[in-house]
ZADO-1210 file (C-alpha; in nm, 4 decimals, padded with zeros to 6 digits):
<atoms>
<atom x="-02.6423" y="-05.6817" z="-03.3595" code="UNK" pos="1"/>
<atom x="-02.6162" y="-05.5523" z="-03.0307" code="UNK" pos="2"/>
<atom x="-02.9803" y="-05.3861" z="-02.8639" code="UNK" pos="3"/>
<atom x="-02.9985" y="-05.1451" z="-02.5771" code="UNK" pos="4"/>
<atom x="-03.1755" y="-05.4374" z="-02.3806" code="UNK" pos="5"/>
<atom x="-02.8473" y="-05.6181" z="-02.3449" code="UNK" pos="6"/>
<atom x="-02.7349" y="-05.6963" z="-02.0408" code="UNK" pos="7"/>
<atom x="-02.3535" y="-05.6838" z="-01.9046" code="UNK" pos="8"/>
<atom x="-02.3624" y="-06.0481" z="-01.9429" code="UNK" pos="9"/>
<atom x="-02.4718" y="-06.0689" z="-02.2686" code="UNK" pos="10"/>
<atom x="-02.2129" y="-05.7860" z="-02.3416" code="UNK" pos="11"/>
<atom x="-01.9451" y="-05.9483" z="-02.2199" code="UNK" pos="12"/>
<atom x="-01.9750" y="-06.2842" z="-02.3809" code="UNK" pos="13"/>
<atom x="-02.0473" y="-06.1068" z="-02.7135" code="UNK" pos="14"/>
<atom x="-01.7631" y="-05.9373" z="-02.6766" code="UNK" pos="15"/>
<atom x="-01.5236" y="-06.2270" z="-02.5847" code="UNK" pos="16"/>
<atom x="-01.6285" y="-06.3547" z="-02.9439" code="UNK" pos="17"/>
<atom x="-01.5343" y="-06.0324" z="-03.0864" code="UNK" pos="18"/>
<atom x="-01.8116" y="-05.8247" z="-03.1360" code="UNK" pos="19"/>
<atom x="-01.6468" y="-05.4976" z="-03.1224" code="UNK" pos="20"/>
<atom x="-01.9786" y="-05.3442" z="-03.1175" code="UNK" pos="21"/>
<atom x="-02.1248" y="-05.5303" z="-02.7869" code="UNK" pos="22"/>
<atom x="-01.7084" y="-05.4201" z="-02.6685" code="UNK" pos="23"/>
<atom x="-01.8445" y="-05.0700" z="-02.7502" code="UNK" pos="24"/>
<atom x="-02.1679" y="-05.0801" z="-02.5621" code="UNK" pos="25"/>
<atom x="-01.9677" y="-05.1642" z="-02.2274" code="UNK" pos="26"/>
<atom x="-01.7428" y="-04.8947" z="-02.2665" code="UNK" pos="27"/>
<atom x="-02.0209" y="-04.6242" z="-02.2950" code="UNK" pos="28"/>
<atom x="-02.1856" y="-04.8226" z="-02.0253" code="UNK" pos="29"/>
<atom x="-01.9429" y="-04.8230" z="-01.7742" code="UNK" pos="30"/>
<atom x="-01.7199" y="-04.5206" z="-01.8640" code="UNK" pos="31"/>
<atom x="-01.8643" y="-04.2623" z="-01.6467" code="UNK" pos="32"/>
<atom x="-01.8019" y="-04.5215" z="-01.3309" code="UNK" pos="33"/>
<atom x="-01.4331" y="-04.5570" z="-01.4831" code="UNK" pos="34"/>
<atom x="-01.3163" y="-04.2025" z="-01.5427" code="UNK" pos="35"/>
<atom x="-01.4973" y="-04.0799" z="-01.2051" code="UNK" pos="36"/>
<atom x="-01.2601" y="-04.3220" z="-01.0224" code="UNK" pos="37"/>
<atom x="-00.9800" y="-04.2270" z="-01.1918" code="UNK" pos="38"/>
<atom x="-01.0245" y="-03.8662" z="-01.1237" code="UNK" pos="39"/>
<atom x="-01.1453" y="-03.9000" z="-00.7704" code="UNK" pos="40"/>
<atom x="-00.7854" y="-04.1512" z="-00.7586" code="UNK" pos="41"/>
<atom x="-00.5609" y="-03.8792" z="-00.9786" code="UNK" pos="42"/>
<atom x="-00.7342" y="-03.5571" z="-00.9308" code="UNK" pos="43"/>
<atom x="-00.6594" y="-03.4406" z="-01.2845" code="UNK" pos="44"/>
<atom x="-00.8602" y="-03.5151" z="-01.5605" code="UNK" pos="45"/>
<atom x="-00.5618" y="-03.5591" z="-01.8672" code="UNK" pos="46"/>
<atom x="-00.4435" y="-03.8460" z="-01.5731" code="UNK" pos="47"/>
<atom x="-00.8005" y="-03.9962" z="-01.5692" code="UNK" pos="48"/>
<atom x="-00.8486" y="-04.0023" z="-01.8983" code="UNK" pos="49"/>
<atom x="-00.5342" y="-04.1906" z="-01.9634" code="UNK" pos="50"/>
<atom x="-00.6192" y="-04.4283" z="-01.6749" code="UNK" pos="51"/>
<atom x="-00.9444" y="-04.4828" z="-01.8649" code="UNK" pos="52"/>
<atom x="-00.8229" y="-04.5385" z="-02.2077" code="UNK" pos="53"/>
<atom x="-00.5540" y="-04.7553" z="-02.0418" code="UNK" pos="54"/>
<atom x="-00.8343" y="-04.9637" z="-01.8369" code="UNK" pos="55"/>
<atom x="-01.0225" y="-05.0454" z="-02.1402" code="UNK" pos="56"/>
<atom x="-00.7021" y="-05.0954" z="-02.3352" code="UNK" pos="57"/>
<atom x="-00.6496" y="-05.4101" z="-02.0689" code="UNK" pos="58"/>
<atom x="-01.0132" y="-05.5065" z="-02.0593" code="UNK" pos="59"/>
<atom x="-01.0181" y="-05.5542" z="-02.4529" code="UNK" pos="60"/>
<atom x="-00.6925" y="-05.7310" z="-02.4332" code="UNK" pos="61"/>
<atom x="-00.8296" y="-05.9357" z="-02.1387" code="UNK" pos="62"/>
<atom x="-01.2192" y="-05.9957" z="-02.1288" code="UNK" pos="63"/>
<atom x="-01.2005" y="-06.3543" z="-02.2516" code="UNK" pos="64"/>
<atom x="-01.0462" y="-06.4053" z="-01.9182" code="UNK" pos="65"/>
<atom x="-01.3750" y="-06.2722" z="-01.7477" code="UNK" pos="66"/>
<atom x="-01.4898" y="-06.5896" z="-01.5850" code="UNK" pos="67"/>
<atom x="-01.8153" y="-06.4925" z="-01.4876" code="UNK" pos="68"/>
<atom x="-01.8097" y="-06.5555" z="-01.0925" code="UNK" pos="69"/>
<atom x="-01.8424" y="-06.1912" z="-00.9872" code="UNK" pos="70"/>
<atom x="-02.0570" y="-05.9319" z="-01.1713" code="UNK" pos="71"/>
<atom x="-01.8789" y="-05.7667" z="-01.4859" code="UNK" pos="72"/>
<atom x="-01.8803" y="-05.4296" z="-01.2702" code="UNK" pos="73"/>
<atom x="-01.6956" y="-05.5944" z="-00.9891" code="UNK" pos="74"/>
<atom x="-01.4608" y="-05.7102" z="-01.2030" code="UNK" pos="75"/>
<atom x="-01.4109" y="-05.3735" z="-01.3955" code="UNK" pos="76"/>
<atom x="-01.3401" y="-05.1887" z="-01.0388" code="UNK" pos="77"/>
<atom x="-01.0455" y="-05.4809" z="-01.0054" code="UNK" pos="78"/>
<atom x="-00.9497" y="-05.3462" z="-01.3360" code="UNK" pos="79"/>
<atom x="-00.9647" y="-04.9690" z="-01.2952" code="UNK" pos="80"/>
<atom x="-00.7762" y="-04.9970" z="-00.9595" code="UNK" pos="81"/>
<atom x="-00.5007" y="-05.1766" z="-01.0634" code="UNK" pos="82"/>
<atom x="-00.4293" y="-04.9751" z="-01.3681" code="UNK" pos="83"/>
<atom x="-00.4405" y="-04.6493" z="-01.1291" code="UNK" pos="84"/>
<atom x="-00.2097" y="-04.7813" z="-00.8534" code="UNK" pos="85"/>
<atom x="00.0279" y="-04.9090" z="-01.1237" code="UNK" pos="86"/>
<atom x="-00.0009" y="-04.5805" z="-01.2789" code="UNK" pos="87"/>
<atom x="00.0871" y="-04.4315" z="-00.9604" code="UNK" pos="88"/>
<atom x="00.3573" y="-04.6871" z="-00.8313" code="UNK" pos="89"/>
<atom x="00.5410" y="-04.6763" z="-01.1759" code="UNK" pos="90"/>
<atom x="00.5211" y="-04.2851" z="-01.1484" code="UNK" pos="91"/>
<atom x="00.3413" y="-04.2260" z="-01.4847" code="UNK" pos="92"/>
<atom x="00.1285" y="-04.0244" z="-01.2756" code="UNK" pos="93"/>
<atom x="00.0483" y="-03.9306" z="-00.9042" code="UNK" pos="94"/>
<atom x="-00.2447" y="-03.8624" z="-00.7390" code="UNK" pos="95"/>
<atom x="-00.2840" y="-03.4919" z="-00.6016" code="UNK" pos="96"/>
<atom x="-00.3309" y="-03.4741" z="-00.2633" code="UNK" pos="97"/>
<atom x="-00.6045" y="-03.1608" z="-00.1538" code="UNK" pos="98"/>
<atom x="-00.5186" y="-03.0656" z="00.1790" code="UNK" pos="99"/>
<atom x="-00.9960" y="-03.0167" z="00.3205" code="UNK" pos="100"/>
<atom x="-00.8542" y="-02.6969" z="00.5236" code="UNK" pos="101"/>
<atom x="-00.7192" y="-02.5265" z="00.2395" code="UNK" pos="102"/>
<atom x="-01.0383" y="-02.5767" z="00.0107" code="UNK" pos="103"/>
<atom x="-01.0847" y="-02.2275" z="-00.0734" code="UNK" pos="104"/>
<atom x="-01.4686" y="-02.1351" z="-00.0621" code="UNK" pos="105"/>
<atom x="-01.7207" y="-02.1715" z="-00.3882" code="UNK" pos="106"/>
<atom x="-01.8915" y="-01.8499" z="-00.5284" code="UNK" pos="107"/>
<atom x="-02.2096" y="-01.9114" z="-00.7041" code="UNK" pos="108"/>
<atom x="-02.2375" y="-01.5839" z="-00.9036" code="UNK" pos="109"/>
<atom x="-02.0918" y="-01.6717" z="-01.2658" code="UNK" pos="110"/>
<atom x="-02.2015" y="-02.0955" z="-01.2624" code="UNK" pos="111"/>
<atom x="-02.5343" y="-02.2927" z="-01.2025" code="UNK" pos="112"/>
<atom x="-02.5549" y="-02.4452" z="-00.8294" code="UNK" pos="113"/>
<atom x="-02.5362" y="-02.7979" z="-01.0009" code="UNK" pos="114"/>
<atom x="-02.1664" y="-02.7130" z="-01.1504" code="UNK" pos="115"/>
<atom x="-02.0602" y="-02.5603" z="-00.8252" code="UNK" pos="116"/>
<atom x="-02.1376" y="-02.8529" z="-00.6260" code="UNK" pos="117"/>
<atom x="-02.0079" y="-03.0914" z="-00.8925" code="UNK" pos="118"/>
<atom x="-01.6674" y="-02.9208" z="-00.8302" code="UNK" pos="119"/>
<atom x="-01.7281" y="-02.8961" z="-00.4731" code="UNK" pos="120"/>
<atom x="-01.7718" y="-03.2847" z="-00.4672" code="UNK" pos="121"/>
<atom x="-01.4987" y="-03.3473" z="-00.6692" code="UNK" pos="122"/>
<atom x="-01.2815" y="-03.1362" z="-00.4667" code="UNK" pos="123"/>
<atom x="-01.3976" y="-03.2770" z="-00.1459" code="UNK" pos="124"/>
<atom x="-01.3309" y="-03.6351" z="-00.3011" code="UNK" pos="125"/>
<atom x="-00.9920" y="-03.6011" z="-00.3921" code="UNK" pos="126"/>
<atom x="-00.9416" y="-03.4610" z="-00.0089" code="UNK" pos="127"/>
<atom x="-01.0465" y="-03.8125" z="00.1484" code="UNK" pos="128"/>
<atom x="-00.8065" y="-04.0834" z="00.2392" code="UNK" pos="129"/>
<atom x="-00.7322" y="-04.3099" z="-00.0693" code="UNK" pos="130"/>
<atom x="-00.8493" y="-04.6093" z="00.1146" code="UNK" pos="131"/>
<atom x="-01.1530" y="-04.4332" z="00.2072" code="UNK" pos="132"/>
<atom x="-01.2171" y="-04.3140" z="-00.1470" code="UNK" pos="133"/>
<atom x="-01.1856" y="-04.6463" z="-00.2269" code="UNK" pos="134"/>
<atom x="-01.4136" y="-04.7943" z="-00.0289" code="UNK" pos="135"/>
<atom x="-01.6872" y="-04.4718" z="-00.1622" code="UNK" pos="136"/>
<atom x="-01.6217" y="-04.5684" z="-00.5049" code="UNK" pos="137"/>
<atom x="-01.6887" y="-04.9287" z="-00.5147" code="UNK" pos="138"/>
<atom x="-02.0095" y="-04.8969" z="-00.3682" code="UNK" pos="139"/>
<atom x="-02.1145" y="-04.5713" z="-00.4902" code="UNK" pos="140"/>
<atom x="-01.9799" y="-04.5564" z="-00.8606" code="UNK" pos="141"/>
<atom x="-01.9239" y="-04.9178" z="-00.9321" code="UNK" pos="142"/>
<atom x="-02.2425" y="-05.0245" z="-00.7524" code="UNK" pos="143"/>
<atom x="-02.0853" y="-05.2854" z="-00.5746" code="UNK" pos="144"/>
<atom x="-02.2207" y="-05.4239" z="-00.2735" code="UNK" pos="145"/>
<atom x="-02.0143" y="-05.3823" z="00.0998" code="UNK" pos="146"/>
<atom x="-01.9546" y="-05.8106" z="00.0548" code="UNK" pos="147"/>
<atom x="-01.8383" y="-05.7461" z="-00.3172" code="UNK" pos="148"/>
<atom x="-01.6102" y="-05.4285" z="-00.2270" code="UNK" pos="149"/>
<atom x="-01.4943" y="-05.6484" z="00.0476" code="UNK" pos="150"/>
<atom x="-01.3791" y="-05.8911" z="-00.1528" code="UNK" pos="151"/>
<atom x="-01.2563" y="-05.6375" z="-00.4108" code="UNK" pos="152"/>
<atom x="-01.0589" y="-05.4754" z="-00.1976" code="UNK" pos="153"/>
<atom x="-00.9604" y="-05.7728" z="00.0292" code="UNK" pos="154"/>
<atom x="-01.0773" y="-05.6253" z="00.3494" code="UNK" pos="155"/>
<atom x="-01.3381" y="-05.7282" z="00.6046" code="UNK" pos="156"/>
<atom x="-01.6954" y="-05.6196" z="00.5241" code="UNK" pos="157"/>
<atom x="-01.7182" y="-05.4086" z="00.8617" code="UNK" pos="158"/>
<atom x="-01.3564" y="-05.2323" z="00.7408" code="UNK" pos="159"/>
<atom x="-01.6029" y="-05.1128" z="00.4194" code="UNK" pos="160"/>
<atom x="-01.8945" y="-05.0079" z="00.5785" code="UNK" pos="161"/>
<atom x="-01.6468" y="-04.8224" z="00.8197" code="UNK" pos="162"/>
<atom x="-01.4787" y="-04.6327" z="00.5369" code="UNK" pos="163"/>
<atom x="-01.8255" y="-04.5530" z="00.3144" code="UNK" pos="164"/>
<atom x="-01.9091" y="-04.4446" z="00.6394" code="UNK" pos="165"/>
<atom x="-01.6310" y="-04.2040" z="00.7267" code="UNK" pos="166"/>
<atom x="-01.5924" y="-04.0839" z="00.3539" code="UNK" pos="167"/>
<atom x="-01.9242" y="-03.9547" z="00.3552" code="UNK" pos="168"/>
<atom x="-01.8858" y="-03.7890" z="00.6714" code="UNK" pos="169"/>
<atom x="-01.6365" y="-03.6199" z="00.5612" code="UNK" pos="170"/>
<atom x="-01.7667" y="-03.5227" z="00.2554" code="UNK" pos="171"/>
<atom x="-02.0813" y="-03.3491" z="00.4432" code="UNK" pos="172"/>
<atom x="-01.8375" y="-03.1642" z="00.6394" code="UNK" pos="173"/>
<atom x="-01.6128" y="-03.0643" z="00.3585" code="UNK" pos="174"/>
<atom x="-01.9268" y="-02.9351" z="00.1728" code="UNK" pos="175"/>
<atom x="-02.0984" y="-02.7723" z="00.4267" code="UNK" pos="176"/>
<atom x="-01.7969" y="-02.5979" z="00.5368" code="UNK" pos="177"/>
<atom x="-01.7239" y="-02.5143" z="00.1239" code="UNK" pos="178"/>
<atom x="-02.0770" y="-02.3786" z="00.1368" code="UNK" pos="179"/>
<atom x="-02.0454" y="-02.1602" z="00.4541" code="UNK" pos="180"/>
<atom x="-02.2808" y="-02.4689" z="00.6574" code="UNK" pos="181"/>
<atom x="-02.5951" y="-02.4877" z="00.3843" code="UNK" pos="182"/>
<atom x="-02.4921" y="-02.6959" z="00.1453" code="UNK" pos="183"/>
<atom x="-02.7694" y="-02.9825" z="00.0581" code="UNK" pos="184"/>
<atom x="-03.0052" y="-02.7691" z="00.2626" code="UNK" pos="185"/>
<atom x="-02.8388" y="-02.9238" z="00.6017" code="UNK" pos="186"/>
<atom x="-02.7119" y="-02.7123" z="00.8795" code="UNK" pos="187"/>
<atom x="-02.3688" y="-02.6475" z="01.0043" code="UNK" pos="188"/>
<atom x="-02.2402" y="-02.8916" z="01.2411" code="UNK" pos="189"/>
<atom x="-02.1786" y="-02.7318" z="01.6113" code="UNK" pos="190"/>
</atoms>
């Protein structure tokens, strides 16, 4: 019987044996991290939640492979970015480009500020460079560290920080600009 205490190690080998219910555990542990990369890749969430069926689809099929040598998470990213850029190369689906100029600006009056600026992240994600997003997502949704993204994404380290660096940039700007300058409390750039 699988326990909440589990780790993603203990997961994983339970679930190379079978155990559809340690198999189960991992997806509800890592689906957020799955889906939000898929929609941040996409920008439509019917696409991302085909990428993430399809992901763990291939991890099923595929975790006895697991070996072990990087964390399970790293792993999964390798995973869920394959599956989206086949997805996109094939032409099942492509990602939406947002042009940042065009992002028309976010009225508070009918939603709580935490929805707005959901949307206004996700908006402002899907208007950064794929490589960039990327880079943001393995270290930010995945958890992985620069070294692991790195080797994830088979650039150099500084090439990583670089990118996390410039995506989040970005994303201030995008937001504060969304928000008329205040948004997170910071002010407008000059």
């Amino acid at each position: 019987m699988v326990t909440r205490a589990m780790s993603d190690p203990g997961l994983v080998a339970a679930a190379a044996t079978g155990d559809e219910q340690a198999f189960a555990s991992l997806v509800r542990l890592h689906a957020d991290a799955v889906y939000g990369h898929a929609f941040r890749f996409f920008g439509d969430r019917q696409t991302a939640e085909d990428a993430t069926q399809e992901v763990f689809v291939k991890v099923f099929r595929t975790i006895t492979t697991f070996d072990g040598r990087a964390k399970f998470s790293t792993w999964l990213y390798r995973v869920t970015r394959n599956v989206c850029l086949d997805m996109a190369r094939t032409g099942k689906r492509v990602p939406q480009p947002v042009d940042p100029v065009s992002l028309e600006p976010l009225s508070t009056a009918d939603f709580a500020d935490d929805v707005v600026l959901a949307e206004a992240i996700e908006r402002a994600m899907r208007a950064l460079a794929p490589e960039d997003r990327d880079a943001l997502g393995a270290v930010t949704l995945f958890g992985l560290s620069y070294a692991e993204a790195s080797e994830t994404l088979g650039i150099p380290v500084g090439t990583v920080k670089s990118r996390v660096f410039r995506a989040r940039r970005l994303l201030t700007a995008i937001l504060q600009d969304a928000e008329g300058g205040v948004g997170n409390g910071l002010p407008a750039s000059s």
